[in-house]
N, CA, C and O of each residue as an XYZ file, in Angstrom:
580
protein
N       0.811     -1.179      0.000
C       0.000      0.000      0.000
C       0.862      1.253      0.000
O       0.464      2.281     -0.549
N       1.903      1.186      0.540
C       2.963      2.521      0.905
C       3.581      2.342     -0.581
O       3.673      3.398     -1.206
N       4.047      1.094     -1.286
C       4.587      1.988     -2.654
C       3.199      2.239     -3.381
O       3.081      3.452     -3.205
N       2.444      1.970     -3.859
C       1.249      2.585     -4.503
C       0.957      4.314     -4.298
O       0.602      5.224     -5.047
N       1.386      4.172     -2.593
C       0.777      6.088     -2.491
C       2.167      6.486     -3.198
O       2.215      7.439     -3.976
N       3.378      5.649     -2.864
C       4.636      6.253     -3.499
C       4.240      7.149     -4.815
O       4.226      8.303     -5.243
N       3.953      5.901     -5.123
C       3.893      5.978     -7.117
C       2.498      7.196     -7.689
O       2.436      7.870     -8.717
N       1.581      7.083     -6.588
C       0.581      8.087     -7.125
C       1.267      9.636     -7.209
O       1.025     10.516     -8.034
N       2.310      9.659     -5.940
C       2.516     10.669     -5.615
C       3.523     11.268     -6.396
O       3.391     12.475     -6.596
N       4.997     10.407     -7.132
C       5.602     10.369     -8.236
C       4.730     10.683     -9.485
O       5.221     11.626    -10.105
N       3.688     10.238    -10.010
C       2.733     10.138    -11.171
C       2.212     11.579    -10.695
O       1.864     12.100    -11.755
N       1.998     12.409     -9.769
C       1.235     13.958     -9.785
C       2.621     14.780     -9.472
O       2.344     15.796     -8.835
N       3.816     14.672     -9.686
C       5.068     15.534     -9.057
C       5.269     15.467    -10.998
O       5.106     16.499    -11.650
N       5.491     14.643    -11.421
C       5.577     14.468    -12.856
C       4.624     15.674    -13.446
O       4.878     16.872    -13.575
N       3.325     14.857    -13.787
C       2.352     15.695    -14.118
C       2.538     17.270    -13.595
O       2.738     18.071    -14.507
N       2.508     17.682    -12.572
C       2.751     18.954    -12.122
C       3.665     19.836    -13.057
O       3.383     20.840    -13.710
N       5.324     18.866    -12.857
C       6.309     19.315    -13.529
C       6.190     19.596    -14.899
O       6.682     20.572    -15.466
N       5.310     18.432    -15.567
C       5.028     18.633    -16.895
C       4.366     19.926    -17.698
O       4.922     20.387    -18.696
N       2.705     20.654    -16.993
C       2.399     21.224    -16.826
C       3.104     22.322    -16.646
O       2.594     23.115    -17.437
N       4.075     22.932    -16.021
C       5.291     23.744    -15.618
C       6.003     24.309    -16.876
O       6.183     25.482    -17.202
N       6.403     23.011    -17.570
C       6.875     23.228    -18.372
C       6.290     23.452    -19.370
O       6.911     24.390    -19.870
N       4.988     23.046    -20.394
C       3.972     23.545    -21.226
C       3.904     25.273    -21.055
O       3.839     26.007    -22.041
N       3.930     25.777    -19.668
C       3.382     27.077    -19.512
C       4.753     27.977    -20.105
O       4.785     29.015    -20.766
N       5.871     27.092    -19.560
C       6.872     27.875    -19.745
C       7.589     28.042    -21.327
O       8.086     29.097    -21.720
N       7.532     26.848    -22.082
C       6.942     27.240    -23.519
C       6.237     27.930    -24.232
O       6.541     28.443    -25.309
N       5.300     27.979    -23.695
C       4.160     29.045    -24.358
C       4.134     30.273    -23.793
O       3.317     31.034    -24.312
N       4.763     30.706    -22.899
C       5.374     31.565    -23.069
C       6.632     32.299    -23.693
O       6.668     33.498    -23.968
N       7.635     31.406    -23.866
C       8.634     32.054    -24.404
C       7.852     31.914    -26.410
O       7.843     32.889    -27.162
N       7.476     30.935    -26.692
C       6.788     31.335    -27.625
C       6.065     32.544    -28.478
O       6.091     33.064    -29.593
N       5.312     32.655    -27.028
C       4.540     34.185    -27.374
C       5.071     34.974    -27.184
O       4.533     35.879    -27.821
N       6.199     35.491    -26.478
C       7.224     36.418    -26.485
C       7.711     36.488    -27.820
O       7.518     37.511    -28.477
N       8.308     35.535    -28.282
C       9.229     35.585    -29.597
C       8.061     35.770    -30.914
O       8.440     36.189    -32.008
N       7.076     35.521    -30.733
C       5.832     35.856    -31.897
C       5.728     37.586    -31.773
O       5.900     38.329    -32.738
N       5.385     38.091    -30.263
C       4.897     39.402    -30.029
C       6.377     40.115    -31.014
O       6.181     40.599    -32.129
N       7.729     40.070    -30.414
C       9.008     40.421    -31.025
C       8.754     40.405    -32.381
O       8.182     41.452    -32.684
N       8.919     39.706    -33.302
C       8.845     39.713    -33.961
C       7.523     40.350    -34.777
O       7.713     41.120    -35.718
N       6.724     40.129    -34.526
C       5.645     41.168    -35.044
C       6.174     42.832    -34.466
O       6.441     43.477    -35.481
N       6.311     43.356    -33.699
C       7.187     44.464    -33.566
C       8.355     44.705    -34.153
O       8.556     45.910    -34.304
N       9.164     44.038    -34.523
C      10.539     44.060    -35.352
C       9.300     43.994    -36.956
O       9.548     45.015    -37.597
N       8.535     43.434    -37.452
C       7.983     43.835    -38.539
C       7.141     45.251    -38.482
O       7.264     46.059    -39.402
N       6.340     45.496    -37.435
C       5.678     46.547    -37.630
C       6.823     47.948    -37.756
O       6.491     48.931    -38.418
N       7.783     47.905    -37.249
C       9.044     49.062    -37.616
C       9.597     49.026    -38.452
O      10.126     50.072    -38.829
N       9.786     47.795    -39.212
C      10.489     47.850    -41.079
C       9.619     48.401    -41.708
O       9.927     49.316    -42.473
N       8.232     47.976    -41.552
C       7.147     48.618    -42.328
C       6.934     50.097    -42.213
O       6.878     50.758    -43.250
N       6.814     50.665    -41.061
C       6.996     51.669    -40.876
C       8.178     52.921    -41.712
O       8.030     54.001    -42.284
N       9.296     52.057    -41.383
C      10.867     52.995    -42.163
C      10.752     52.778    -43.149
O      11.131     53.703    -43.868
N      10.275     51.698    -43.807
C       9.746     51.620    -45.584
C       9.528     52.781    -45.920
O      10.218     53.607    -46.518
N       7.872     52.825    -45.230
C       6.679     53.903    -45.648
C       7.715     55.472    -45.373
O       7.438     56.391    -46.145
N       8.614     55.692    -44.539
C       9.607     56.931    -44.281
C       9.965     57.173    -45.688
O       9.637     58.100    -46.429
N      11.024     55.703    -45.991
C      12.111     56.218    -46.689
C      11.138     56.402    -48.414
O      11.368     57.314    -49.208
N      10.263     55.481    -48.596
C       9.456     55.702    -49.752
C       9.073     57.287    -49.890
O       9.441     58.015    -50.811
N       8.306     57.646    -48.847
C       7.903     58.930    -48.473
C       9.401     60.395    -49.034
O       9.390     61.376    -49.778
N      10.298     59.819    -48.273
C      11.770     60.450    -48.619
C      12.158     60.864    -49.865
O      12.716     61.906    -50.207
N      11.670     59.593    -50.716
C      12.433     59.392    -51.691
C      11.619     60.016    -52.987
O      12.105     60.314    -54.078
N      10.025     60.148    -52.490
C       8.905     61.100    -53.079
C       9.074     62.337    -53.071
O       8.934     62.972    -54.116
N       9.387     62.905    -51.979
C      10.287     64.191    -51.404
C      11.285     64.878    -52.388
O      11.351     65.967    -52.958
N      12.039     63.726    -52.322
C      13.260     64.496    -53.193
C      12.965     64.489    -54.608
O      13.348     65.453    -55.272
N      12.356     63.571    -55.152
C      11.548     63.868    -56.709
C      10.603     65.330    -57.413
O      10.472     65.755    -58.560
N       9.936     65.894    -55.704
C       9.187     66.830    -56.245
C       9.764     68.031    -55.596
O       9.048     69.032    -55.627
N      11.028     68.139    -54.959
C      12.016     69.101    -54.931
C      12.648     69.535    -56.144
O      12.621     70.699    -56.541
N      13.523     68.069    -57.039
C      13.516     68.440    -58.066
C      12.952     68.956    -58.794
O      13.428     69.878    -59.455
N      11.451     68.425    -58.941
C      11.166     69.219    -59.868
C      10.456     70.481    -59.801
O      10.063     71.209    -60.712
N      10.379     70.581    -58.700
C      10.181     72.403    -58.292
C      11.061     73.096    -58.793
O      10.711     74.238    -59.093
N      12.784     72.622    -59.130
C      13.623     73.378    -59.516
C      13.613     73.739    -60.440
O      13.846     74.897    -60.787
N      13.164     72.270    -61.488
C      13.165     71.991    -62.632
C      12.111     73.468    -63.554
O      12.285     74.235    -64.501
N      10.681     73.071    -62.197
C       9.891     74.139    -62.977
C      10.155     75.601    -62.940
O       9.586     76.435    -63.644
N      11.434     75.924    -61.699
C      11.672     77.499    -61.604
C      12.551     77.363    -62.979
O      12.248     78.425    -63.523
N      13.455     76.705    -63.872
C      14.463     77.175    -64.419
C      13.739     77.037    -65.678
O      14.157     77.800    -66.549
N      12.647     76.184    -66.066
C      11.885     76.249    -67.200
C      11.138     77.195    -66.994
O      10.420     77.155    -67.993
N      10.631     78.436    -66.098
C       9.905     79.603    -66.268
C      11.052     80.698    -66.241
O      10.735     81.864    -66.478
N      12.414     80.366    -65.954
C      13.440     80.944    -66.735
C      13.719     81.032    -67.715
O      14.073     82.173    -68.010
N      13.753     80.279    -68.542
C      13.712     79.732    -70.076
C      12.873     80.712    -71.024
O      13.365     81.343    -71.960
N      11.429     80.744    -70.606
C      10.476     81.025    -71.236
C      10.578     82.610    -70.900
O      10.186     83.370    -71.785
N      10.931     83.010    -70.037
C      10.783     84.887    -69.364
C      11.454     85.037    -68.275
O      11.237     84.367    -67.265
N      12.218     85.809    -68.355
C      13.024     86.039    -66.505
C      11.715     86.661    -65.638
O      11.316     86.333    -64.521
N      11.321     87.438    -66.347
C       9.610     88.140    -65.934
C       8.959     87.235    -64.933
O       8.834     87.585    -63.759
N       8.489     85.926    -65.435
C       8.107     84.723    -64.828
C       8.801     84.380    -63.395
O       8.128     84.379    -62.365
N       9.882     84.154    -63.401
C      10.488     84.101    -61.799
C      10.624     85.043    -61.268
O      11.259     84.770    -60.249
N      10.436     85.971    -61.302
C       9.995     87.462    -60.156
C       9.124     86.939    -59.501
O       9.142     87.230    -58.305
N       8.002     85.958    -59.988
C       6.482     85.951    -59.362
C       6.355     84.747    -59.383
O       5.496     84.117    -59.999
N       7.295     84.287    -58.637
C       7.243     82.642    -58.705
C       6.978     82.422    -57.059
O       7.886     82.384    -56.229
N       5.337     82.264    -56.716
C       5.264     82.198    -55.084
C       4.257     81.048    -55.624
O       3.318     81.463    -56.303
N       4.340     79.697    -55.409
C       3.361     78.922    -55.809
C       3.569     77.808    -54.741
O       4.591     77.160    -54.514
N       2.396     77.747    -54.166
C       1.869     76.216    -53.058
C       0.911     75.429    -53.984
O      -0.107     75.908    -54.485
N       1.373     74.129    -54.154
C       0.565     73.039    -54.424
C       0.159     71.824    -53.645
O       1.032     71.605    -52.805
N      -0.674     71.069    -53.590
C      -0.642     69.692    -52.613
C      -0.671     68.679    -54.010
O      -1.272     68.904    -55.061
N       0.378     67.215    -53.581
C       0.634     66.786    -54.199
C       0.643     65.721    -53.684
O       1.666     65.337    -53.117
N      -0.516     64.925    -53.735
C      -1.079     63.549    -52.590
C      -0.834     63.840    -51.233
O      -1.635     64.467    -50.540
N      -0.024     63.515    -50.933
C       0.204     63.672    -48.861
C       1.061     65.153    -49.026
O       0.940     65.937    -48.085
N       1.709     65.463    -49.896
C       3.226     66.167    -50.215
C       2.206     67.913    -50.059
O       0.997     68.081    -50.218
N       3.116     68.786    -49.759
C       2.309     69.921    -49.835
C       4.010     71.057    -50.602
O       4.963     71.162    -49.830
N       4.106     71.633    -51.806
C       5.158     71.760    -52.300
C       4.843     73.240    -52.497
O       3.977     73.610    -53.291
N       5.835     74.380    -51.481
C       5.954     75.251    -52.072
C       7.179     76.176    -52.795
O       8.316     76.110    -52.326
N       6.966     76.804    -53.640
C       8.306     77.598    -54.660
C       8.161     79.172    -54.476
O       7.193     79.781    -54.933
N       9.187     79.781    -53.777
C       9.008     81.247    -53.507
C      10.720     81.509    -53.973
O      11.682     80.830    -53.614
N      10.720     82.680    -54.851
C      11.461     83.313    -55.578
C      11.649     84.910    -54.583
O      10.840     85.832    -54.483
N      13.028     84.761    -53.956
C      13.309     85.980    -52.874
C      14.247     86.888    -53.985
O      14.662     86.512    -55.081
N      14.431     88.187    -53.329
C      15.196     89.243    -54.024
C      16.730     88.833    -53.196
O      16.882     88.335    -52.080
N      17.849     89.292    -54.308
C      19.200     89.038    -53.846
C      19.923     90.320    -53.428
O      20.065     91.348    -54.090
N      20.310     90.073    -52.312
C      21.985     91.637    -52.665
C      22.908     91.252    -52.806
O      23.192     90.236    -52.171
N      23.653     91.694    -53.490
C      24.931     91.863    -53.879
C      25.444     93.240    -53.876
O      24.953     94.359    -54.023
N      26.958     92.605    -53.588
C      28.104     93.811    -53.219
C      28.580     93.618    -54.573
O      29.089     92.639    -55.117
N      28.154     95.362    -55.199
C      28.220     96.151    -56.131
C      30.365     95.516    -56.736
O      30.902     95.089    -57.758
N      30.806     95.878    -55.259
C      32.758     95.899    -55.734
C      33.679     94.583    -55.763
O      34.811     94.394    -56.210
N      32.302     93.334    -54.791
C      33.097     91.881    -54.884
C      32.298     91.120    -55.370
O      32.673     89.952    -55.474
N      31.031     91.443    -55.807
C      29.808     90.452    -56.735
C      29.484     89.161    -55.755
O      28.974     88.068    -56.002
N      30.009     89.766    -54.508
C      29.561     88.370    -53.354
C      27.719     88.756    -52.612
O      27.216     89.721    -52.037
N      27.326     87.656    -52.965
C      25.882     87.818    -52.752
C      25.764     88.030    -50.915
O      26.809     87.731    -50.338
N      24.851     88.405    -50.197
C      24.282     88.555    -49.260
C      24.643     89.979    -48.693
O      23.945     90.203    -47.704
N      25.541     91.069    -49.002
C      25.305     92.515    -48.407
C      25.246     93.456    -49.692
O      26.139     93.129    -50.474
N      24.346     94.703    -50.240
C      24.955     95.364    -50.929
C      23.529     95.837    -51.548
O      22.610     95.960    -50.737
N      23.262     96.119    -52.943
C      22.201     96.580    -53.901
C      21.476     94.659    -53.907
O      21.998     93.559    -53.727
N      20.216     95.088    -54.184
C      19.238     94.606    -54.774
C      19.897     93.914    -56.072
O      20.788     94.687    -56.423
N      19.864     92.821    -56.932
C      20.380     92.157    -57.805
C      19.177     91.760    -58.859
O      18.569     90.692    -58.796
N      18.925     92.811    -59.859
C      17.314     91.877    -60.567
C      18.031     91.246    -61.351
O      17.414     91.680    -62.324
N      18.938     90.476    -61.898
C      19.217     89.520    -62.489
C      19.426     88.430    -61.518
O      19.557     87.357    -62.108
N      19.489     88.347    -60.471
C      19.707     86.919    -59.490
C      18.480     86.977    -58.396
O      18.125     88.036    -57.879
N      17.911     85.774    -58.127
C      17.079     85.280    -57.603
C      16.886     84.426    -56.665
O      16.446     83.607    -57.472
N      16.810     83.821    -55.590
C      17.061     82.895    -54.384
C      15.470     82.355    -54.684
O      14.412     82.978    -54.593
N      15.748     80.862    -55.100
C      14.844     80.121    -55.217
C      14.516     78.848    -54.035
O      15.331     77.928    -53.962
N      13.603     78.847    -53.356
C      13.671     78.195    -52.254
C      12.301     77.199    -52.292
O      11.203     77.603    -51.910
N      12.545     75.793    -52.830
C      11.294     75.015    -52.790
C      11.426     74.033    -51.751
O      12.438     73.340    -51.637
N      10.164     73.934    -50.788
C      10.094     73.401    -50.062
C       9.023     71.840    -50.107
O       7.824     72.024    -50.319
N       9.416     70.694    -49.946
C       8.506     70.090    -49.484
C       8.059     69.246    -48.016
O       8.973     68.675    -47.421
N       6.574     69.171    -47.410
C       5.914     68.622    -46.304
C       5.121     67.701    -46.503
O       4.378     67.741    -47.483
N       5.096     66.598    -45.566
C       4.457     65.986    -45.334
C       4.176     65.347    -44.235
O       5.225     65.247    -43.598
N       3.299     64.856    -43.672
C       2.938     64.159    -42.408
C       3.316     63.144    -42.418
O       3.042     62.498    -43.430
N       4.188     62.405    -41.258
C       4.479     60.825    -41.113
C       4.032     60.636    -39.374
O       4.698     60.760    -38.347
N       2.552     60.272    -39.629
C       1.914     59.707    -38.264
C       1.594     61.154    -37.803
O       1.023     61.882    -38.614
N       1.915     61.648    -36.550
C       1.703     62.569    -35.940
C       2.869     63.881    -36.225
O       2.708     65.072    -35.958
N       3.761     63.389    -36.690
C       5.166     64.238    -36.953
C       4.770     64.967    -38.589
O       4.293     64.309    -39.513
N       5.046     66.217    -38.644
C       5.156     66.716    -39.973
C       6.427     67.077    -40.231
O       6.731     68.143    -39.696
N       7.401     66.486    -40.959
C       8.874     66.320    -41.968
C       8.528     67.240    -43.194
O       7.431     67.550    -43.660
N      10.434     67.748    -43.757
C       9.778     68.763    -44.532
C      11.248     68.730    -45.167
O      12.248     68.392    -44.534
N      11.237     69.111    -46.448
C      12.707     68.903    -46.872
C      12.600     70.169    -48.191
O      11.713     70.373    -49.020
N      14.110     70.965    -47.902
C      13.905     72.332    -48.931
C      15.231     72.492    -49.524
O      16.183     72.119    -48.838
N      15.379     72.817    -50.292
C      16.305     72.840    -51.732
C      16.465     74.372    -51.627
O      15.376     74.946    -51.635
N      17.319     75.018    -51.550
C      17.490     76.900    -52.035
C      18.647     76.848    -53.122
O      19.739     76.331    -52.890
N      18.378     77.302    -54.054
C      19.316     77.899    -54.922
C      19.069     78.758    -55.591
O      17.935     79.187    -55.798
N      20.342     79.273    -56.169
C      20.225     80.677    -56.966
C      19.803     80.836    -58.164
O      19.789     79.637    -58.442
N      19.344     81.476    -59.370
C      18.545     81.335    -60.398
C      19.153     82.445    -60.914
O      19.229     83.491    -60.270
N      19.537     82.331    -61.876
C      20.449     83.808    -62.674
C      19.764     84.044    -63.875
O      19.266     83.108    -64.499
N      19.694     85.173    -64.248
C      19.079     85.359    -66.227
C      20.241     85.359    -66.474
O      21.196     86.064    -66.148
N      20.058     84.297    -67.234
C      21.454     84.356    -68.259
C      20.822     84.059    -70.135
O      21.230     83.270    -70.987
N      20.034     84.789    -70.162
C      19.461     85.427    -71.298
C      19.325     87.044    -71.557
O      18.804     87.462    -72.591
């Protein structure tokens, strides 16, 4: 009778242990599932950034593109180059500033007013989640007609 309770009591120390261990699997399991779904939800995320980025710098360009082709056509035209567009998420604006220049070293930023040179400054924005990012291009625009 005393080994029988032995053995019942061996047969539920087992079982117990067994049990123990099931829990402790399924947990490290679900740890390494949750991880990993977080290590994916942040690639996805920096994707959607750098895609976003890389949209950015396309319609910078061609903000430039369109100040130097309304150069082309009339210097007239970039005097009055103040233009905001939205461009899917993108919001793109092109503002054409007045230059000075020093009259005796032709170095731009102190001096007379310059109507042949122009400070072209296109900017683009967009929202990523709660954050609004924004990326701007300035350069100079000369008549050289």
């Amino acid at each position: 009778m005393i080994n029988f309770l032995k053995n019942i009591k061996e047969k539920r120390n087992k079982a117990g242990f067994l049990m123990v261990e099931v829990i402790v699997a399924i947990s490290i399991i679900t740890a390494s599932v949750l991880s990993a779904m977080a290590v994916a939800q942040k690639a996805v995320s920096i994707s959607r950034q750098s895609v976003h980025s890389a949209q950015a710098a396309f319609l910078l360009e061609e903000g430039s593109e369109n100040a130097r082709i309304s150069r082309d056509n009339a210097w007239a035209n970039v005097a009055s180059i103040n233009t905001t567009e939205t461009i899917g998420i993108f919001t793109r604006t092109v503002v054409a500033s007045s230059v000075l220049r020093n009259v005796t070293t032709g170095a731009i930023g102190s001096g007379v007013s310059d109507a042949n040179t122009k400070l072209i400054t296109v900017t683009v924005s967009w929202k990523e989640g709660a954050t609004t990012l924004s990326k701007t291009l300035p350069f100079y625009l000369v008549n050289i007609f």
